[in-house]
C-alpha positions as CSV (number, residue, x, y, z in Angstrom):
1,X,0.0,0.0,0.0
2,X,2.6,2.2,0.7
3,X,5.0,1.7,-2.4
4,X,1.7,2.1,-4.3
5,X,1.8,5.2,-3.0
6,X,5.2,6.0,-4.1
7,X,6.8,6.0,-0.7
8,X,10.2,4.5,0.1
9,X,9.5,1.5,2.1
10,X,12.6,-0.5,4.6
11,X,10.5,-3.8,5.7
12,X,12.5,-5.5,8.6
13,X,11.3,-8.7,7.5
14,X,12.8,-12.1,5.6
15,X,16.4,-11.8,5.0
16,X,16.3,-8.2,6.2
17,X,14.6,-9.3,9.3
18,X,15.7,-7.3,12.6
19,X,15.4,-8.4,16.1
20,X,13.9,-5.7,17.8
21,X,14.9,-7.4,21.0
22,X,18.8,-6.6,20.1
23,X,19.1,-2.9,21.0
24,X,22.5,-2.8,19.2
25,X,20.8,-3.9,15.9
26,X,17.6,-1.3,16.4
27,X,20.0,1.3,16.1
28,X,22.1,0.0,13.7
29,X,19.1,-0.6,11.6
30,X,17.8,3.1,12.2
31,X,20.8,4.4,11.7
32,X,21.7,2.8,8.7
33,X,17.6,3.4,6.9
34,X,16.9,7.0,8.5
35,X,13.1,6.4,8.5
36,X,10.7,9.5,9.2
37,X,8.1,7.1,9.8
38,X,8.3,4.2,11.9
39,X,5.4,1.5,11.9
40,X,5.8,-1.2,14.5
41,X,3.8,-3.8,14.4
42,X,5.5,-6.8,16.2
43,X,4.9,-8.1,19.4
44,X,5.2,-11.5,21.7
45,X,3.3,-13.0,23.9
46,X,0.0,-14.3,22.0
47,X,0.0,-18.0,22.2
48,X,-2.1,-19.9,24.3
49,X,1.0,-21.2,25.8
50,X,2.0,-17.7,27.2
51,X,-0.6,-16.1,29.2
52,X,0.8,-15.4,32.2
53,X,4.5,-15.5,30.5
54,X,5.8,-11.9,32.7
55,X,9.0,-12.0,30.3
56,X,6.4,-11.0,27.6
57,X,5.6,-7.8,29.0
58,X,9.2,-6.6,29.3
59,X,9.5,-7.6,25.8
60,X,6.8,-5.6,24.1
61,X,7.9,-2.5,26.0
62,X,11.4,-3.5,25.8
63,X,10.8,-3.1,21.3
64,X,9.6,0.0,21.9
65,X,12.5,1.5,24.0
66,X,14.8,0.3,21.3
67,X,12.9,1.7,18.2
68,X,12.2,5.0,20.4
69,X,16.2,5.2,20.9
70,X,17.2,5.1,17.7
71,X,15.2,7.1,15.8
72,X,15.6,10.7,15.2
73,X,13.5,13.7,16.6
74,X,11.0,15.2,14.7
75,X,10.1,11.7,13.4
76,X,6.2,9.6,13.7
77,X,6.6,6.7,15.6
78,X,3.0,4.7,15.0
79,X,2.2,1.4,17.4
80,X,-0.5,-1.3,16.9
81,X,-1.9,-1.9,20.5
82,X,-4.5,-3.9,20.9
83,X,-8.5,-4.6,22.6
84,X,-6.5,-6.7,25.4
85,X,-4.9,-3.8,26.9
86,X,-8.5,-2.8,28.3
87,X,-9.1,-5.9,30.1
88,X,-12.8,-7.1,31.0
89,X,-15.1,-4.9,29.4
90,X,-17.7,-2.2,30.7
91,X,-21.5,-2.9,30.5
92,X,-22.6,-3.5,27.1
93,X,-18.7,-4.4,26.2
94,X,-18.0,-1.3,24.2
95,X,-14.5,-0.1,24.9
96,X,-13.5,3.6,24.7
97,X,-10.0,4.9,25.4
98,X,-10.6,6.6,28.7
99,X,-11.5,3.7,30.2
100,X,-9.6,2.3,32.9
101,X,-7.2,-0.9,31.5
102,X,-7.1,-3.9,33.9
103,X,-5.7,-6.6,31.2
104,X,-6.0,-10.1,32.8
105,X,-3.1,-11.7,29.9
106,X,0.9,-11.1,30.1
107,X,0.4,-9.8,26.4
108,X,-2.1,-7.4,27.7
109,X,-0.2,-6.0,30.1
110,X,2.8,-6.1,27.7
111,X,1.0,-4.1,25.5
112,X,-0.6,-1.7,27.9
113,X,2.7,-1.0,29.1
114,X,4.6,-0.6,25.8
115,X,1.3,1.9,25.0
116,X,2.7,4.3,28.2
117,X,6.2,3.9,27.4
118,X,5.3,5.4,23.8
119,X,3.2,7.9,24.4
120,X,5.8,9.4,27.8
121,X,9.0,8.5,26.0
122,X,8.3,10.0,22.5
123,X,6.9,13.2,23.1
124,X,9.9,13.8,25.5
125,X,12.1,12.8,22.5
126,X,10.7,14.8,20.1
127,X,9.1,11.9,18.5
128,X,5.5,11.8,17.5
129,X,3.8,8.4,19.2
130,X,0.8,7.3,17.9
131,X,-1.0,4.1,19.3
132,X,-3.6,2.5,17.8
133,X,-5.8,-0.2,19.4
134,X,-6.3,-3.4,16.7
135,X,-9.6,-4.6,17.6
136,X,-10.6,-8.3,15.6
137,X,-7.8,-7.9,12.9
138,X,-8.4,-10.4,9.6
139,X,-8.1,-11.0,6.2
140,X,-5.3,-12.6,3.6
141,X,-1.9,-13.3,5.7
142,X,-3.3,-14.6,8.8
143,X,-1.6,-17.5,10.3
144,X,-3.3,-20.5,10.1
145,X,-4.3,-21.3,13.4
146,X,-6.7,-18.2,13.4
147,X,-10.8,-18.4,13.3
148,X,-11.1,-17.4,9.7
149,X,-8.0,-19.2,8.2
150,X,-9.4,-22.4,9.9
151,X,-12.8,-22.1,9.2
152,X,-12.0,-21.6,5.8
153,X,-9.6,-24.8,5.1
154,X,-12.3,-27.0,6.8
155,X,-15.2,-25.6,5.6
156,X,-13.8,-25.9,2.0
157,X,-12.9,-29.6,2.4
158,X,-16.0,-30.8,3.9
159,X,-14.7,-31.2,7.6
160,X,-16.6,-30.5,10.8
161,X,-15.1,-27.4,12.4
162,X,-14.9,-27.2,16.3
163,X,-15.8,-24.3,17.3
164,X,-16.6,-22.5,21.2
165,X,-20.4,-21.7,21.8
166,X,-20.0,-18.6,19.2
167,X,-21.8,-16.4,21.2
168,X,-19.1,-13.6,21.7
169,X,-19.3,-10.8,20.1
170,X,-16.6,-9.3,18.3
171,X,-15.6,-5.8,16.5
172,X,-13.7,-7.6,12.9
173,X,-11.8,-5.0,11.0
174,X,-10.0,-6.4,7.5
175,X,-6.6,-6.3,7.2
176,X,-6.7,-3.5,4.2
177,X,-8.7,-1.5,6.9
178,X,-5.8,-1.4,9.3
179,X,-3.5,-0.3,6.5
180,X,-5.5,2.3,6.1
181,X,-6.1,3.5,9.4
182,X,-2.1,3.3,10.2
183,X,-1.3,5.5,7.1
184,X,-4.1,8.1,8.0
185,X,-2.9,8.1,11.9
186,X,0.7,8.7,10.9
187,X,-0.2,11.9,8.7
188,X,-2.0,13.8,11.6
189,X,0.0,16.8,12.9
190,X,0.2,15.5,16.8
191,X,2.6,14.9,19.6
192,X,0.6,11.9,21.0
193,X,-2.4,9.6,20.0
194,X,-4.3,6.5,21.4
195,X,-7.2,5.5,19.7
196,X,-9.1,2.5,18.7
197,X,-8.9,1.0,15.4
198,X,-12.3,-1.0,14.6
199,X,-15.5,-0.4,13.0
200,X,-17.7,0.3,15.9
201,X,-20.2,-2.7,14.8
202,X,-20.1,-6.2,16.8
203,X,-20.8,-9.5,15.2
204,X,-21.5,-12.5,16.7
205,X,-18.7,-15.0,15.8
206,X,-21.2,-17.5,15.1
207,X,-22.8,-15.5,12.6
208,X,-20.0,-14.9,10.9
209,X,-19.1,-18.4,10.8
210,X,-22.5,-19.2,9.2
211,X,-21.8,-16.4,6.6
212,X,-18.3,-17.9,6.2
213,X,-20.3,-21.2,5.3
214,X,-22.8,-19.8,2.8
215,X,-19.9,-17.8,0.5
216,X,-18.2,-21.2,0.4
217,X,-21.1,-23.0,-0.4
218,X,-20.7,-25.2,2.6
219,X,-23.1,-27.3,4.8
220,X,-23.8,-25.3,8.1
221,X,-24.0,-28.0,10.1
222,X,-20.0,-28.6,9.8
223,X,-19.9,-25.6,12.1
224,X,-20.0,-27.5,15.8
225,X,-20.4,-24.6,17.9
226,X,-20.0,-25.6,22.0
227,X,-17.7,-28.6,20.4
228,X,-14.2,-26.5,22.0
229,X,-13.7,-24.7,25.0
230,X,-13.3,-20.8,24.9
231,X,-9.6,-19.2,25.2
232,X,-8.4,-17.9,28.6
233,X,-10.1,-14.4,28.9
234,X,-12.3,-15.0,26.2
235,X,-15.0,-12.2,26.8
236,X,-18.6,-12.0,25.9
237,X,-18.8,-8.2,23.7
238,X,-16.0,-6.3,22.6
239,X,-16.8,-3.5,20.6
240,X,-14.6,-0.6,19.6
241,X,-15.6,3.4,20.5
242,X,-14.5,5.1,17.5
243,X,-15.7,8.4,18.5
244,X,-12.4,10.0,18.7
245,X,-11.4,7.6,15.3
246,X,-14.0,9.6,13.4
247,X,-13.1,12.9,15.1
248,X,-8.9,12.4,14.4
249,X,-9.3,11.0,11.0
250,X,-12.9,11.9,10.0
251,X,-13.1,8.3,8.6
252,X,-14.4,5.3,9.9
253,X,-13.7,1.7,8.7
254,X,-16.6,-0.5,7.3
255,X,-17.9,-4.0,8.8
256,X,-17.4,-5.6,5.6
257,X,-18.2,-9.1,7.3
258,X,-22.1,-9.9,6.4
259,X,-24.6,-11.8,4.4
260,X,-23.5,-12.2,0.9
261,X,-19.8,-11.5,1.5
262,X,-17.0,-12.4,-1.3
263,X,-15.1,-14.7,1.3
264,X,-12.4,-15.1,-1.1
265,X,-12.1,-11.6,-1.5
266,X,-12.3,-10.9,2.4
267,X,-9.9,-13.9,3.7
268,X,-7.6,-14.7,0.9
269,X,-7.5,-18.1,-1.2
């Protein structure tokens, strides 16, 4: 998206991969491409396996100290935080960024914290930090182990797809969105930014599964909803406030996930 914009893009991945763990190679990295705009999207600590990992939250704010080290002042630094910073939901399970964040995951907190680290180290730098909060993130490049990507697979070969009781509701944003979002946060004129990045409209998963089924022109009933157990602080509703989206960026993204959808189009494949 970017080099179809005719920008000048450094990607710190595959052969040119950079460990943003290893300060010495952040800055030699930094040094070496002189970005004005940074976007970091890595971070650690998702797997199952790592919940309550606590070297995961020194991590994530540990990749942000590097990056905020080595670049130069006057530069945009933009972050992708995420829903799990917030922690259990309010009422009605719509999140807005004034809320108060009580994550209950190590990646959570990771994040939370590399979110305070950015906005109090950048400014102070003379580097603008902009965080944005992923909300349900998906579409072509997802690993495989995700909802869509395995509902997908299955579903087009005819297998029965375990699935949780389906009955959370989720705020799904397409990958493209997020592009978008990132480029339009990043050319703002401001010191500091946290905001969501979602569309403002739940879905139940199981609906979306059942829409997933239908563009696929698969049976319904391969979708075993109950058949698996939910993940560890799997909440009911989490919806994304985009008030202050639509004020910053007077753009909001679009729940593209609904009867009738292209799921080729939308997932890849």
């Amino acid at each position: 998206m970017l080099r179809a914009r005719g920008e000048e893009v450094c990607a710190w991945g595959g052969a040119a991969r950079v460990d943003l763990l290893d300060r010495d190679a952040v800055l030699e990295a930094l040094a070496r491409d002189g970005p004005r705009r940074v976007f970091h999207l890595a971070a650690v600590g998702g797997r199952r396996d790592a919940v309550h990992d606590p070297a995961v939250v020194g991590q994530n704010t540990a990749m942000v100290a590097n990056l905020l080290d080595g670049m130069d002042a006057s530069s945009v630094l933009v972050i992708t935080g995420s829903m799990a910073e917030y922690g259990p939901p309010p009422r009605g399970g719509r999140l807005r960024e004034s809320a108060r964040c009580a994550p209950t995951t190590a990646y959570g907190i990771g994040k939370l914290a590399a979110t305070h680290y950015a906005l109090a180290r950048g400014p102070e730098r003379g580097i603008s930090a902009r965080v944005a909060r992923l909300f349900g993130v998906y579409g072509p490049g997802e690993a495989d182990g995700r909802l869509f990507p395995h509902l997908v697979r299955a579903l087009s070969e005819g297998v029965p797809v375990p699935l949780s009781d389906g009955r959370q509701v989720r705020d799904f944003i397409h990958v493209d969105d997020v592009c978008e979002g990132l480029l339009r946060l990043a050319e703002i004129d401001a010191p500091r930014v946290l905001v969501n990045l979602g569309t403002g409209s739940g879905v139940r998963i199981r609906d979306a599964a059942a829409w997933t089924a239908d563009a696929l022109g698969a049976d319904r009933a391969l979708l075993r909803f109950g058949a698996a157990p939910r993940s560890p602080g799997d909440e009911n509703r989490l919806v994304a406030d985009v008030t202050r989206l639509r004020a910053l960026l007077s753009w909001v993204p679009p729940q593209r996930l609904r009867p009738g959808m292209d799921a080729r189009e939308l997932f890849g494949g």
